[in-house]
C-alpha positions as CSV (number, residue, x, y, z in Angstrom):
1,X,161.9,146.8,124.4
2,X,164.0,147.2,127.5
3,X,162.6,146.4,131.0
4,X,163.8,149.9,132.2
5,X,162.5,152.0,129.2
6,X,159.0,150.2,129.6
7,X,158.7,151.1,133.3
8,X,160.0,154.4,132.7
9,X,157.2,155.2,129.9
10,X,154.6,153.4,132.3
11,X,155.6,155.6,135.4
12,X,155.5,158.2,133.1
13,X,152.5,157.7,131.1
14,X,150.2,155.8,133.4
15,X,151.1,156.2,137.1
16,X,152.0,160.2,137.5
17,X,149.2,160.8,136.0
18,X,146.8,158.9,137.9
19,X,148.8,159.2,141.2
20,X,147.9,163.3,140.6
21,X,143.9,162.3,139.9
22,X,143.7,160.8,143.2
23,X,145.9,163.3,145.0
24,X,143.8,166.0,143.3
25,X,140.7,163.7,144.8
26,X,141.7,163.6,148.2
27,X,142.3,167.1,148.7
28,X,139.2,168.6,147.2
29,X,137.7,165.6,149.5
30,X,139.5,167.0,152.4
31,X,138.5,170.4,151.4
32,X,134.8,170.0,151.1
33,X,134.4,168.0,154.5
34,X,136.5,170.9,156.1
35,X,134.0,173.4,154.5
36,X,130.5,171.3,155.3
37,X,131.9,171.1,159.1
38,X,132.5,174.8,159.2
39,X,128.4,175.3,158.1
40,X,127.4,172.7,160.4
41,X,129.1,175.1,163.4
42,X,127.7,178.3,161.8
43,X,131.1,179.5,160.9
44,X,131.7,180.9,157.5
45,X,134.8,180.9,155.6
46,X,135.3,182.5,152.5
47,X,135.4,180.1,149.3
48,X,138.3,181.9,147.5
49,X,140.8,182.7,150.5
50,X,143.8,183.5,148.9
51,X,144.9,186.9,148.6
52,X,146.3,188.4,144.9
53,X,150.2,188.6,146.8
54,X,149.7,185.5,148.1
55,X,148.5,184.1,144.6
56,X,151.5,186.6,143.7
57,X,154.1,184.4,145.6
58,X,153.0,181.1,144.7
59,X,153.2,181.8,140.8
60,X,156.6,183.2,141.9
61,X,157.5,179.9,143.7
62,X,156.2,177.7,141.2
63,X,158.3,179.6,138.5
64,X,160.9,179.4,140.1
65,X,160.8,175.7,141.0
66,X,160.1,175.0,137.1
67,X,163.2,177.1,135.9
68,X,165.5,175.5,138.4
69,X,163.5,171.7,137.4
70,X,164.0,172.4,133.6
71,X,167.9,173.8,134.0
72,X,168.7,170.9,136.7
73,X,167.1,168.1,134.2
74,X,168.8,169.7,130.5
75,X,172.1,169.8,132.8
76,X,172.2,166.4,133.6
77,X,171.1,165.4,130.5
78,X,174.2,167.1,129.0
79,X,176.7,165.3,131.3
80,X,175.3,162.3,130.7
81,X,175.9,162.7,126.8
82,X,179.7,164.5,127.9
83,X,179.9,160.7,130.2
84,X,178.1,158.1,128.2
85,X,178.4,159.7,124.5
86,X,174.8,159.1,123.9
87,X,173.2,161.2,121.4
88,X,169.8,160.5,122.9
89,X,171.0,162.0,126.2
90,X,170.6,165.8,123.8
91,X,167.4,164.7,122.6
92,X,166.4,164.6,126.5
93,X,168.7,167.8,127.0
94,X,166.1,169.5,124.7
95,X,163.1,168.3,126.6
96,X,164.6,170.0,129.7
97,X,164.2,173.2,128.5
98,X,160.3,172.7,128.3
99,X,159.7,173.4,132.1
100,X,162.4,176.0,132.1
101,X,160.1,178.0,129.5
102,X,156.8,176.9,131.9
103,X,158.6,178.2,134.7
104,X,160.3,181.7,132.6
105,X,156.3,182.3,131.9
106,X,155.2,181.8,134.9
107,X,158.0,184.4,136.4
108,X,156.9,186.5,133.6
109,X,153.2,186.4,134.9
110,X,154.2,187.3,138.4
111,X,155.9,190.4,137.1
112,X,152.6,191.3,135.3
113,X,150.4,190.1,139.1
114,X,152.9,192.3,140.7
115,X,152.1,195.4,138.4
116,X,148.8,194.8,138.6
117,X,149.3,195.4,142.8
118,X,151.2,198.3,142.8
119,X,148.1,200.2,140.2
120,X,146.0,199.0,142.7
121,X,147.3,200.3,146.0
């Protein structure tokens, strides 16, 4: 197996993945100490502060982000085959289009959030 295949597949498979756990960790760390301060001074904040538009925006945001991430990566992905003539460069082309149709679902749920906050008001 190639050195740069194996450390792809190990970034990919192994560190991401744990790099996010203890990201994920940190924050909710960060999080509670923030919240057991506040009790200490009497102050009280509420646990789920996020309003719906601003829950609204970020599933815009993040749809967005995944469209453009999925379109960017099936792009390249198809120059590289129009470069290199590598079959295996469509095969990757393909697996582009996965976060485009995360992200088209997510802007497709923000529609729906924004519905939701127009019968609302």
């Amino acid at each position: 197996m190639d050195s740069v295949a194996f450390t792809f597949i190990l970034g990919v498979c192994v560190i991401v993945p744990v790099a996010g756990f203890v990201t994920a960790y940190f924050f909710r760390r960060l999080s509670s100490r923030e919240r057991l301060e506040a009790i200490e001074k009497g102050v009280s904040i509420p646990y789920n502060s996020v309003t719906p538009r601003q829950r609204a925006a970020r599933v815009r945001r993040c749809g967005i982000v995944m469209v453009a991430l999925g379109i960017g990566l099936a792009l390249s992905m198809v120059v590289a085959w129009l470069v290199e003539g590598d079959k295996g460069a469509l095969i990757g082309a393909a697996f582009g289009f996965i976060p485009a149709l995360i992200g088209a679902g997510l802007l497709i749920d923000y529609r729906l959030l924004r519905k939701e906050l127009a019968e609302e008001q």
